[in-house]
Residue, then its C-alpha position, 0 to 999 in steps of 0.5 A: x321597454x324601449x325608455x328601459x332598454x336606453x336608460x340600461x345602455x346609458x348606464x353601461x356606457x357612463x360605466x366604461x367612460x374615462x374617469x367615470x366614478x366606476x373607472x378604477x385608476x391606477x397610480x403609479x408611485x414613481x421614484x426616478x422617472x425617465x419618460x424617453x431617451x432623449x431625457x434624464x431620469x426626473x426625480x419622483x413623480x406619479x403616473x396615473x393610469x385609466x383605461x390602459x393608457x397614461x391619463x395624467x402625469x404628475x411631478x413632486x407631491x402625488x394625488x391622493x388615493x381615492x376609494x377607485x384607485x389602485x396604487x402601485x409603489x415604485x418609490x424606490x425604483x427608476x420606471x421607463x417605456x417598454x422596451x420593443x424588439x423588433x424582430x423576435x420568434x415567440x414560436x420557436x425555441x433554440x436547436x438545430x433539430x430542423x427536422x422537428x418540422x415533420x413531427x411538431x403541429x403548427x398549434x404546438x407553437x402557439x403552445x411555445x409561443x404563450x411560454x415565451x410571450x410570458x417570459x419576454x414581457x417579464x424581461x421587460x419587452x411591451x412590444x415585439x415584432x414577430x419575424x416569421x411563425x406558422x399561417x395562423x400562430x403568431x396571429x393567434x398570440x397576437x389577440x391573446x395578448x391583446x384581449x388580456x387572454x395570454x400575458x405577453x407584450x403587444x405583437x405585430x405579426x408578419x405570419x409566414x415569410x416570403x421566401x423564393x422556391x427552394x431558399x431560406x426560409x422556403x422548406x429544405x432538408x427532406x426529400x422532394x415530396x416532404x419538402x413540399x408536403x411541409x411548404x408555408x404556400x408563401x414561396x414565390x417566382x417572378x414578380x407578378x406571383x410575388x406580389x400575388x403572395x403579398x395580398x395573400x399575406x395581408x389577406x391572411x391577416x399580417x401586419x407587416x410583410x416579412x422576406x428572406x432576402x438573402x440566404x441564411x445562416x441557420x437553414x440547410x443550404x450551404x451556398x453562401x448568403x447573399x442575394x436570392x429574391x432579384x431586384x424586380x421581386x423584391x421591388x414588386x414585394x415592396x410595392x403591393x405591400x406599401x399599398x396595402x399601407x403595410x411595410x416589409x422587414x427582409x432577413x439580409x446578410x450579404x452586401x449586395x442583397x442588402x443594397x438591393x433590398x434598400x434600393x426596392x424600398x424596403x423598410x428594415x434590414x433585419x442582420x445586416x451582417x455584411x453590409x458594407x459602405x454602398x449597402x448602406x448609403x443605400x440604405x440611408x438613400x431610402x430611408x431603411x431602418x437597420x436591425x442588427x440582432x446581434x443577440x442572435x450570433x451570440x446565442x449560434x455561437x454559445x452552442x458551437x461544436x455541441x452536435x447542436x448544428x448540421x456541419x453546413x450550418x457550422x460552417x456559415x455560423x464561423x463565417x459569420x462571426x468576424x463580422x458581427x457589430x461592424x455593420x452597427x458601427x458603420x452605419x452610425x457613422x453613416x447616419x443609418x437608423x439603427x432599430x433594436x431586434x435580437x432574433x429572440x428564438x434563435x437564442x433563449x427567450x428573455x435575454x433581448x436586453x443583453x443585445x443594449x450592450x452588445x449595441x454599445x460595444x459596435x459604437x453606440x452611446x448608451x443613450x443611443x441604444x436605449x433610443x433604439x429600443x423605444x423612440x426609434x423602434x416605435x416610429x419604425x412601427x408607425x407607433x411612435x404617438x401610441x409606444x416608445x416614451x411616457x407621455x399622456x395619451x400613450x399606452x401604459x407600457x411601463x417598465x421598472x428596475x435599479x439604476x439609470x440605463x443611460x450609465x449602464x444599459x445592464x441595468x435593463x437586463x434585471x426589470x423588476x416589474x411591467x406593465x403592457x396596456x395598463x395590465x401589469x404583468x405578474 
């Protein structure tokens, strides 16, 4: 029984080996191939695709087919990585309605999310970064996409943000005792309870710590937005989380808590809308990725005046929009990396692509902005040997469309066809 037992095991694993005979690969009939930004789109090519990565990569005349081999004709189409966007809320749609928080369960963003994790991979986005979700929904998207359950992109979760007592982020806009009915448990006073927070975070099982550092545009305070964590939480933030071998994303708009955030160690500044020269020296002094969502003022400013928005929350979207794209163009002069994120939620989900041109209008090359939405954002996740170009040994994220997105990034707002972890996504 136990030789029975062994041969059975035998069996099953020389099934599931790497180019076993049972392995059905997948060739990919590639017309113009373009395997990361720094390149050129290369003529025909074919990508041949095992075990959901790229195991070999071949210029000019193709393989032949075998009886184990599925084909994919793109003959007539360019193919590149993925794109990734760095911050995204997959659990939320656009509204003004704050107050949905009281009426909608936490499983209801699962719900929501499995509709727009569809939508995004369709727009041509493998990998997101999910910015700020309830306790357990984004954690909960982020395995059905992995197991194949949910078609959708490759999510790094951050789970609730860490927010300070009564700031962005943290529940507002209802009486005292809903406020704290509805609280995420993530707020936190001092340094010593911000660091607790962070374990708690990583505990719960997040991938990346997320902080509103400043206040914000959409949520019920109206006292501006600039600094709200200190320096001593946000360096206490960044140190337990850079421990736990987790990097930390803070929500900025103004200057100063920008440049405090940089000066903590944080990792990227997602908005960034005020930032001005010191803020972002200090930035690029400590290695912070800037992630400018610019999508995401389009998309507040498309539902202006509509009765959308509370008159508070009016008001700091008006004072935000004179400012937007400076920061970009400011910091590509400084030499500060720029990451691609659009805050997708804030406006429909599957336009993320749009924000390309947004980037080169603020002073990016087009070759630039494809950069920061493949290599750059991939080495801000610690990914850049897994995403972010086409090379053997990659996962088999692959995106294809018309054109050549190094003339024109609009040419990545129309994909055609995706694939995330070698599934391609119907």
């Amino acid at each position: 029984m136990i030789r029975t037992l062994s041969l059975m095991i035998s069996t099953l694993a020389m099934a599931v080996l790497p180019g076993s005979a049972s392995a059905q690969d997948q060739i990919i009939r590639v017309g113009n191939l373009l395997t990361d930004a720094a390149s050129s789109p290369s003529g025909p090519a074919t990508i041949i695709v095992r075990d959901g990565k790229i195991a070999e990569i071949h210029r000019g005349t193709p393989p032949a087919a075998s009886a184990v081999t599925q084909v994919i004709d793109l003959s007539d189409k360019t193919v590149m990585p993925g794109m990734i966007d760095l911050h995204v809320h997959l659990t939320g749609d656009p509204g003004g309605d704050f107050w949905k928080e009281t009426t909608e369960p936490a499983e209801w963003g699962v719900v929501v999310g499995a509709k727009n994790a569809l939508i995004t991979a369709k727009a041509g986005f493998t990998t997101v970064r999910e910015a700020g979700s309830s306790q357990y929904s984004a954690f909960s998207l982020r395995r059905g996409t992995a197991e194949g359950i949910i078609a959708g992109p490759r999510i790094i979760a951050a789970g609730p943000p860490l927010a300070i007592v009564g700031g962005h982020g943290d529940v507002s806009g209802f009486t005292e005792d809903v406020n704290d009915l509805l609280t995420s448990g993530y707020s936190c006073t001092g340094a010593v309870e911000c660091a607790a927070k962070v374990r708690k975070a990583s505990r719960a099982g997040s991938d990346i710590i997320k902080i509103t550092a400043t206040g914000g545009v959409l949520s019920q305070q109206g006292r501006g937005l600039d600094a709200q964590f200190t320096s001593e939480e946000m360096q206490s933030i960044a140190d337990t989380a850079h421990s736990l071998g987790l990097k930390v994303m803070a929500h900025a708009h103004g200057a100063r808590g920008i440049e405090a955030a940089a000066r903590a160690g944080i990792d990227t500044i997602d908005h960034g809308t005020f930032a001005d020269e010191a803020a972002l020296k200090a930035m690029k002094a400590n290695g912070s990725v800037l992630v400018p969502t610019l999508m995401a003022f389009k998309g507040v400013s498309e539902r202006l005046g509509k009765g959308i928005y509370t008159p508070v929350v009016e008001e700091k979207i008006r004072m935000t929009m004179g400012r937007v794209g400076k920061a970009v163009t400011l910091a590509k002069k400084l030499g500060v990396p720029i990451g691609f994120g659009t805050d997708a939620g804030v406006y429909n989900h599957g336009r993320n692509a749009e924000e390309l041109q947004l980037m080169v209008d603020a002073g990016l090359t087009p070759r630039e902005a494809v950069a920061t939405a493949t290599t750059i954002a991939a080495k801000t996740l610690n990914m850049e040997n897994e995403i972010g170009r086409i090379a053997v040994g990659y996962s088999a994220d692959l995106i294809a469309f018309d054109g050549n997105p190094l003339d024109d990034v609009r040419a990545l707002e129309k994909v055609d066809w995706v694939m995330v972890r070698g599934r391609v996504i119907d």
